[in-house]
N, C-alpha and C positions, 0 to 999 in steps of 0.2 A: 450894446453891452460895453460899460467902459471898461480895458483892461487897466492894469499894472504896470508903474512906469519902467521902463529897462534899466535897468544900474549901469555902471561902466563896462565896458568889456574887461575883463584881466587877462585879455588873452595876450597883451603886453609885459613879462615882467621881469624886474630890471635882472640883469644877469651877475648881482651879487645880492638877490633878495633868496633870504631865507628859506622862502616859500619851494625853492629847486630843489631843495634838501628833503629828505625823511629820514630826519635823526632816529628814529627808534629803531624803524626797519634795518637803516643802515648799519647802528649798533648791535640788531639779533645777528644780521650777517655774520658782522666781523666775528662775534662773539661762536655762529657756529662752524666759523673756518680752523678755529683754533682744536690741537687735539686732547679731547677733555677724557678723564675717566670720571665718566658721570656715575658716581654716586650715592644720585638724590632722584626724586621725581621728579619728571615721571617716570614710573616703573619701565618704559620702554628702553631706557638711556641711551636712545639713538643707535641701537645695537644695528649694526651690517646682517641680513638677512634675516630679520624679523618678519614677522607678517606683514606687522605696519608699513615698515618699509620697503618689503616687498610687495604691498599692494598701493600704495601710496608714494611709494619711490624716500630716498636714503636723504631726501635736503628735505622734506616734509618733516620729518623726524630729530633730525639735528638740528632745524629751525624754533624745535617745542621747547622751549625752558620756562621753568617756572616763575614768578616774580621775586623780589627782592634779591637782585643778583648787581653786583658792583657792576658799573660800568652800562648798565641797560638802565632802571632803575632805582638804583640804590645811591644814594650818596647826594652832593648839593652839585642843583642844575644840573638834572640827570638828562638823558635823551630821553626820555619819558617828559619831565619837563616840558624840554625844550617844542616836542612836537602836540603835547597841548597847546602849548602857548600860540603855535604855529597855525592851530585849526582854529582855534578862539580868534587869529588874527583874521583867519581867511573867512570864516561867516560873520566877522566884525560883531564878535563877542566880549564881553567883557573878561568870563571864563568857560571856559568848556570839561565837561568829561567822558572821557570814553567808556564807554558800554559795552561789554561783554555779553548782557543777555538781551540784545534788542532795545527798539523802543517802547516794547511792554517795561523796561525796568524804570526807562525815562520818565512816562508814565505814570509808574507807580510813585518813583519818586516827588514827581510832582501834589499830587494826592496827599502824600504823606506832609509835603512841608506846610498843606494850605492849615490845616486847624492851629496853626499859630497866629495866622492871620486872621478867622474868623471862622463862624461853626458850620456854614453852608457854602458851596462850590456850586456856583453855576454855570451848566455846563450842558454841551451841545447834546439831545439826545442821540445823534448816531457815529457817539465818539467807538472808540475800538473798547473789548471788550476788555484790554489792560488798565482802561481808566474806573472801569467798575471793580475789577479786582483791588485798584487802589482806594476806592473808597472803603469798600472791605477792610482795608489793613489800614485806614485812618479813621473810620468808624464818623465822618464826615458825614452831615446833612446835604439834601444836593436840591439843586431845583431847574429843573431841565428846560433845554430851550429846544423847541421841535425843528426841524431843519423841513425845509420845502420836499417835498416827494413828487419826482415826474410819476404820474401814474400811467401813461404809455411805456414806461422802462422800467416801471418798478422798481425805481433807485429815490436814494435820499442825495441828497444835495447840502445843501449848508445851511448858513443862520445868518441874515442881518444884521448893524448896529439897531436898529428900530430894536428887534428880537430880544436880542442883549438888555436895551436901555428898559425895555419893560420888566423882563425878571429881573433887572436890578432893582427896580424902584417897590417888587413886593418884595424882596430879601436884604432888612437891613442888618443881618449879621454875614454879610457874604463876602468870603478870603477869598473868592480870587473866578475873572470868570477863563472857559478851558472850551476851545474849540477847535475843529479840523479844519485844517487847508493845508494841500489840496486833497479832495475827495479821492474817496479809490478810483474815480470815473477821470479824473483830473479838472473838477469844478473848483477855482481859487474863489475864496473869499475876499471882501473888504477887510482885510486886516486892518488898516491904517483907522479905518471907522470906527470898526470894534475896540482897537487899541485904545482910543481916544474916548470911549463911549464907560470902558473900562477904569479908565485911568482919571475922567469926570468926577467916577464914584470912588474912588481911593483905593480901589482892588487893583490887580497886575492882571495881565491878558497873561496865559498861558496858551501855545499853539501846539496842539501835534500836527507838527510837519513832516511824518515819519515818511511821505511819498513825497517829500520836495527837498529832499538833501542838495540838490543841484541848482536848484532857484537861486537866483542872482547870477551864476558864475560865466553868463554873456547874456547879451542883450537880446537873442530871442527867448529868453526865459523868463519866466515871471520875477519880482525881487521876492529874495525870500521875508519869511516873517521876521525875524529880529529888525530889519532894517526898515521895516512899514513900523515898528515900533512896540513889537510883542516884548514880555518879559520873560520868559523863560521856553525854549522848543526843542521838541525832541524830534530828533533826525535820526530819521533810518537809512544810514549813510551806505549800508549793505543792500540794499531797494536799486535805487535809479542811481548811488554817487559809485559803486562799482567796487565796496570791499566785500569782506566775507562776509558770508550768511551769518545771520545772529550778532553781527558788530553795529553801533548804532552810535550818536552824541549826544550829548545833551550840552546847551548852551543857553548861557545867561549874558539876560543885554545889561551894559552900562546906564541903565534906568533910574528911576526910581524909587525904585524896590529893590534896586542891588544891593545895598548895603543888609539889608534884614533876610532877601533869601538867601545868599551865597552861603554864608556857615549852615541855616540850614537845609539847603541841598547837598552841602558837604557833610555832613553829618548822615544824610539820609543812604546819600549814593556808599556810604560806608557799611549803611546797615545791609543793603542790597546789592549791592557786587560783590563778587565770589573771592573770597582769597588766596586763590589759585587761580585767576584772570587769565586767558587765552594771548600768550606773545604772537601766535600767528593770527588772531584777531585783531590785535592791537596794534599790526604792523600792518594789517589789511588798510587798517584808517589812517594809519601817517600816509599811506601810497594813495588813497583813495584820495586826500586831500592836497597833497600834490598833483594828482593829473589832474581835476577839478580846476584847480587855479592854472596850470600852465597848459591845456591841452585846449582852449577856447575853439581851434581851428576843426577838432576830432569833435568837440560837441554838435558846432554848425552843421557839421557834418550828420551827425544824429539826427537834430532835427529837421535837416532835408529830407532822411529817409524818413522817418515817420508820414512827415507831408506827401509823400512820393505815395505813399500809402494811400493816402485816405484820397487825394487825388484819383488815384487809379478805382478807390471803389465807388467814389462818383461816379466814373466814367462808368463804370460796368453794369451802373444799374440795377444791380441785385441789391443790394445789402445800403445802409448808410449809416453815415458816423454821426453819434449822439451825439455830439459835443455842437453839430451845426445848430441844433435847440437848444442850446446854451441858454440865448438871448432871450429865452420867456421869463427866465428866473432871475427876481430882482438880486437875490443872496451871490450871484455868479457874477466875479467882476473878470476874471480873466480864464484861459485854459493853460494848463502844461502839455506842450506839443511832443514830448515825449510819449504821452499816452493814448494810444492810439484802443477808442471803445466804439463799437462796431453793432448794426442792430441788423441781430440774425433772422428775428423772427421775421421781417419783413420781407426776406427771403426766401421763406419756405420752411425754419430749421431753427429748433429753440437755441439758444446758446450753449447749453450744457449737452446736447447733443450735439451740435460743431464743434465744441470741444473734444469730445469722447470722439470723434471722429478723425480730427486733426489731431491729434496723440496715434489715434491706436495704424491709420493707413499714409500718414504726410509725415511722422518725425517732428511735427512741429508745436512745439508748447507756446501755449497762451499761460497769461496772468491768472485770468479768473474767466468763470463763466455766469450767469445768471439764467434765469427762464428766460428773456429777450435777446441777452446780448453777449459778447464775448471781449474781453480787453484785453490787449496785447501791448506791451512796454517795450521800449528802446530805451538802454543805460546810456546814460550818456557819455560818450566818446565813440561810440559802439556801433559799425555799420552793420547791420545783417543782413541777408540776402533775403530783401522782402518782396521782390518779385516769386521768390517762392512761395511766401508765404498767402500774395495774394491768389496766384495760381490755384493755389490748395483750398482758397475761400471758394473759388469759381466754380471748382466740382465735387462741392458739397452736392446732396441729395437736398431735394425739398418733401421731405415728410409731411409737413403740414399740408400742403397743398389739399385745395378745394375743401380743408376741416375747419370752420369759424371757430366749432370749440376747441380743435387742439389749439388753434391759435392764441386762445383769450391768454391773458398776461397774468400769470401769479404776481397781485400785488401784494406789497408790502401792508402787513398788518401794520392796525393803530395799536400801540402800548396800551395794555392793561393800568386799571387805577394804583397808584402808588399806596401801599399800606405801613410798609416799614422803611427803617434808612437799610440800603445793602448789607452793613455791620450786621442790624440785631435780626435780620432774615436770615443770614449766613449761621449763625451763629445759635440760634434758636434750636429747638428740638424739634426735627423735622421725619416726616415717612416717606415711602416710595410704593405712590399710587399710580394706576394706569393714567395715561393720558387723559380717557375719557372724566375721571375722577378728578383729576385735576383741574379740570373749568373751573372756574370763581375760587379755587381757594389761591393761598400768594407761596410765589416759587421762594425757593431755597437755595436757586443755581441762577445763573447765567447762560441763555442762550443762544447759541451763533450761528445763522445760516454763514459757515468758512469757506474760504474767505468773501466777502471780506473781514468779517471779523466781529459785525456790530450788533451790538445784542439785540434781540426780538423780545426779548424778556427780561427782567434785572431781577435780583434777589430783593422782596421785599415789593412785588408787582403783583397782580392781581393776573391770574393764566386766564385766556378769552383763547374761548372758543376757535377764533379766526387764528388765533398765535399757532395754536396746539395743526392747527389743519397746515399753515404754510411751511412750519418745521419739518411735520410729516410728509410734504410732496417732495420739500426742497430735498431731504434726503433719499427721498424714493426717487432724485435722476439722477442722470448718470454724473456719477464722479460727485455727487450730494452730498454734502458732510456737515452736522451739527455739533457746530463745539459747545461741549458742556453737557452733551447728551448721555444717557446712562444707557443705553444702547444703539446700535446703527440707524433701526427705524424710528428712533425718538416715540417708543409704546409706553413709557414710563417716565415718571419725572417725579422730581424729588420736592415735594412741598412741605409748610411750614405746621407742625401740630403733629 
């Protein structure tokens, strides 16, 4: 398996560089030290004994302000500015923006700006389920590129330049091709191939890299996509780079294509960011992108323990880490050793039951579970006490034992046949018929065995039989959840007619 070459380390920087600063953060501070009689939104106005702030504590509160305020972002070269420019500098962007509702918005964004460029998106099928809600809302043709599927783990993996260069060569009206790295498993792509393979055909690579905010930022890390040569990635900088939940980036490389997409991502990220933007969001990613660039020795650090991990679950012989079968899949150039994904069932014990386990008797959360496996993250800078956590793997129960069938692996259904684009499926006049009713006719929704997130079904897909059965188990284990589902057991689904 050839990895990803390591960037430079930044864990050197110079001590009048920019980068040591969080101008925006630094500005909400100052701005909430000052004694203000706040009367504007939000309704809380940082009142002394509030609920908020007495469940949340009193600099939670004082730290909330709403946008366009002098001095934070209002005015020329604001600290708002100043700390885009600062994260654009530090993922060697051309420009960046920060995101308030996740990299679902980054996503969408992208989706939106492709129909200027042309009327088809090609695009990975087991992208997240925000890139289909964005074809939704740009009413975009798509032509999917199927990603490799381990069927011992029943996980999707990635896509090839090979992959790529084929559905380019049948789609010649296609704006732009759009794929994942790294996997929710942490399977990195050939970005640089794809980039290339893209960029051949006169389209732009888009990457969602919403689990690789941290790639590039030392050299046990993979480089991230912009620097292998993507055009446009969306970073889930609240994931693995260590700000708040629901804050994310979106960043455009100095390519090719920068001159035509920037106004319209800017135009776009205007229609979909909130005009009441989160300052404690906002301030989460000037900090997150500071420690990121100056904490290289806290990351090392990370990724030791991770390794310490997967180490120890060699040695114990129960359980092994998926990522050692990396190397059967041509699409798998490298891994993020942050992520640490673990195959339970060989153990004795599905994943979603050692999840449901390790929550409700160990205190200990995992990422995600599957029928096989369980994945577990380390943020990077972030040591945890993973001696516990392996402790807690060791005395798990083995339920399965001596049962071939509890054993057998819910794999991943194949997509039904494509009948409509997501727009006119969505959008259509559609009914809500039993499950069973729904075989062969084409959905109207989006389905997601959550997390992670990738749809089993698209709007405008033909429902199989096999789709309707693995929705149905996956939410019948424990801790199961199907997004998009019109109720818990997924007994109903919404289709077109």
């Amino acid at each position: 398996m050839r990895t990803t070459a390591p960037p430079p380390s930044p864990t050197s920087v110079a001590p009048d560089s920019g980068q040591l600063r969080a101008p925006y953060a630094e500005a909400v501070l100052g701005h909430a030290r000052r004694d203000w009689l706040r009367l504007n939104v939000p309704g809380h106005a940082a009142a002394p004994g509030s609920d908020l702030a007495d469940f949340f504590g009193a600099r939670i509160t004082a730290l909330d302000f709403p946008p366009l305020l002098d001095g934070i972002d209002l005015g020329p070269r604001t600290p708002l500015d100043e700390a885009l420019a600062l994260a654009a500098e530090a993922w060697g962007a051309r420009r960046t923006w920060f995101l308030t509702n996740g990299a679902s918005q980054g996503n969408q964004i992208a989706s939106m700006v492709a129909p200027a460029l042309g009327r088809t998106l090609v695009v990975q099928r087991s992208v997240h389920s925000s890139v289909i809600d964005g074809l939704v809302l740009s009413g975009l043709d798509a032509v999917f590129v199927h990603p490799s599927v381990d069927t011992a783990q029943g996980i999707a993996h990635g896509v090839t330049a090979a992959d790529v260069a084929a559905a380019l060569e049948r789609t010649p009206d296609a704006a732009a091709v759009l794929i994942v790295s790294p996997s929710y498993f942490g399977a990195v792509a050939d970005v640089r191939a794809i980039a290339d393979t893209a960029h051949a055909a006169g389209v732009p690579l888009v990457v969602d890299e919403a689990w690789g905010s941290h790639f590039g930022f030392h050299p046990a890390l993979p480089s991230g996509a912009l620097s292998s040569g993507a055009d446009l990635v969306t970073s889930s900088t609240h994931k693995l780079g260590g700000a708040l939940t629901q804050s994310a980036m979106l960043h455009l490389a100095d390519g090719p294509f920068a001159d035509r997409l920037e106004p319209l991502v800017d135009r776009a990220f205007r229609l979909v960011q909130s005009t009441s933007a989160s300052s404690l969001l906002t301030a989460s990613l000037d900090l997150a992108r500071r420690s990121l660039v100056t904490e290289g020795d806290a990351t090392a650090a990370s990724v030791e323990a991770a390794d310490a991990v997967r180490r120890a679950v060699r040695a114990g012989g129960r359980f092994k880490v998926v990522s050692d079968g990396f190397r059967a899949f041509p699409d798998i150039v490298g891994v993020d050793p942050l992520r640490i994904a673990l195959d339970t069932r060989v153990g004795g014990i599905t994943g979603h039951e050692a999840r449901r386990l390790l929550f409700r008797d160990h205190q200990v959360m995992v990422e995600v579970a599957t029928d096989a496996a369980v994945v577990a993250v380390i943020g990077a800078g972030r040591v945890p006490d993973t001696d516990r956590f392996v402790d807690a793997l060791h005395t798990l129960p083995s339920p399965l034992a001596g049962s071939a069938a509890a054993r057998a692996v819910l794999e991943l259904p194949a997509p039904g046949a494509t009948r409509l684009t997501a727009r006119e499926a969505f959008l259509s006049p559609a009914r809500v018929v039993s499950a069973e009713q729904a075989v062969g006719r084409i959905s109207a929704d989006t389905l997601a065995a959550y997390p992670p997130g990738i749809p089993n079904v698209l709007p405008g897909e033909v429902v199989t039989a096999e789709v309707v059965d693995f929705l149905r188990r996956t939410a019948a284990a424990p801790n199961g959840h199907v997004r998009g589902a019109l109720d818990p057991g997924v007994t109903r689904l919404r289709v077109v007619g």
